[in-house]
C-alpha positions in Angstrom: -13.7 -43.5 -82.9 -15.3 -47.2 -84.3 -18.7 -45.8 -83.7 -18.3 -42.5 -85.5 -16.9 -44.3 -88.3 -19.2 -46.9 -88.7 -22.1 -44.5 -88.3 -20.3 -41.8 -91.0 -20.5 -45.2 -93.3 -24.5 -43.9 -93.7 -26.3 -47.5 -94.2 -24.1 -47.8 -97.6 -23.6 -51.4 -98.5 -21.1 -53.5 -96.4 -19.4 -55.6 -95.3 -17.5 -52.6 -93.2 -14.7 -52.6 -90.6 -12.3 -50.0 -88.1 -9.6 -51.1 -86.1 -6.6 -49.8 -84.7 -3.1 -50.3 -84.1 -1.3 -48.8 -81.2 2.6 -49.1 -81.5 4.7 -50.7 -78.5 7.7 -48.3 -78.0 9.8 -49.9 -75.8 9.3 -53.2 -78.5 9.6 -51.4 -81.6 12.9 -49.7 -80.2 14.4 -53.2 -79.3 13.4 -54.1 -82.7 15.2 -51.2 -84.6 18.6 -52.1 -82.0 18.4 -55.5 -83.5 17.7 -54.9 -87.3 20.5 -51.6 -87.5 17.8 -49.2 -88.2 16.3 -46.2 -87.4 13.2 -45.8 -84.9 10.1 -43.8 -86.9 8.0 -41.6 -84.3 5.3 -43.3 -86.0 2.2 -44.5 -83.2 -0.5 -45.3 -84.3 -2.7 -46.8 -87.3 -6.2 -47.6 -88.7 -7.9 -49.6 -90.9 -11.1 -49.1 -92.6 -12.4 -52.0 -94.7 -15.0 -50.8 -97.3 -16.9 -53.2 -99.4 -15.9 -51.5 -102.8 -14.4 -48.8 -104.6 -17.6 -46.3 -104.9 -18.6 -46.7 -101.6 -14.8 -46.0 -100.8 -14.6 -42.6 -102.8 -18.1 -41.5 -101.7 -16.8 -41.7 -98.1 -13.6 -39.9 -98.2 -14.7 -37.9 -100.6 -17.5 -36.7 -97.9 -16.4 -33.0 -96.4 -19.1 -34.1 -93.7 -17.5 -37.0 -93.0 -14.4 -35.5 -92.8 -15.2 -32.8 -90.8 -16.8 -35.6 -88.2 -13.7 -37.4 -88.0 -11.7 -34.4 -87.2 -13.8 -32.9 -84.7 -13.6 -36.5 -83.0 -9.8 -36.6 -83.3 -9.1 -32.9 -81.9 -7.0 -33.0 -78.1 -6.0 -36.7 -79.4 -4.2 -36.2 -83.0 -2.0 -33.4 -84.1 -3.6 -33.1 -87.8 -0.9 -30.9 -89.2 1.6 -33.7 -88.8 0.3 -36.8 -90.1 -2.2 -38.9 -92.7 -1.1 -41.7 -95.0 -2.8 -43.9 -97.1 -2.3 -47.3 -98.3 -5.1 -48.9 -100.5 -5.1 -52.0 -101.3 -7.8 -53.4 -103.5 -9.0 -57.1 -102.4 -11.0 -59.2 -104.7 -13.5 -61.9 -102.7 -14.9 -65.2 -104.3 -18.7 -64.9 -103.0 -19.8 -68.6 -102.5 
């Protein structure tokens, strides 16, 4: 999926970054036995660093791109039963 992404990013300034996050079950319920709470379904995460808020919008704004990424994720996610966001805005000090 990394190389789709980074190749839906269309030469648009950087820096850019994917990576994924693939939950531990067997962990994750040991952790919810030992904090008293309950264990989410939840699997699996990624994170797409883009180097500012335009070149953000114009890529998930993109029906192409979107239509790319879900080609690529058909047989692997069930699209009617997840997506979330979190978006969190980082300032950098260029030196």
């Amino acid at each position: 999926h990394a190389p789709l992404v980074n190749r839906c990013q269309k030469g648009s300034a950087g820096p850019w970054g994917y990576g994924q996050l693939h939950v531990d079950h067997q962990a994750s319920a040991h952790a919810s036995r030992l904090g008293a709470v309950a264990m989410s379904d939840y699997d699996m995460g990624d994170v797409v660093a883009i180097a500012d808020r335009k070149a953000f919008l114009d890529h998930h704004s993109s029906s192409e791109v979107a239509e790319a990424l879900e080609k690529d994720e058909m047989g692997y996610l069930d699209q009617s039963s997840w997506r979330g966001a979190l978006i969190e805005t980082v300032e950098t000090v260029d030196s």
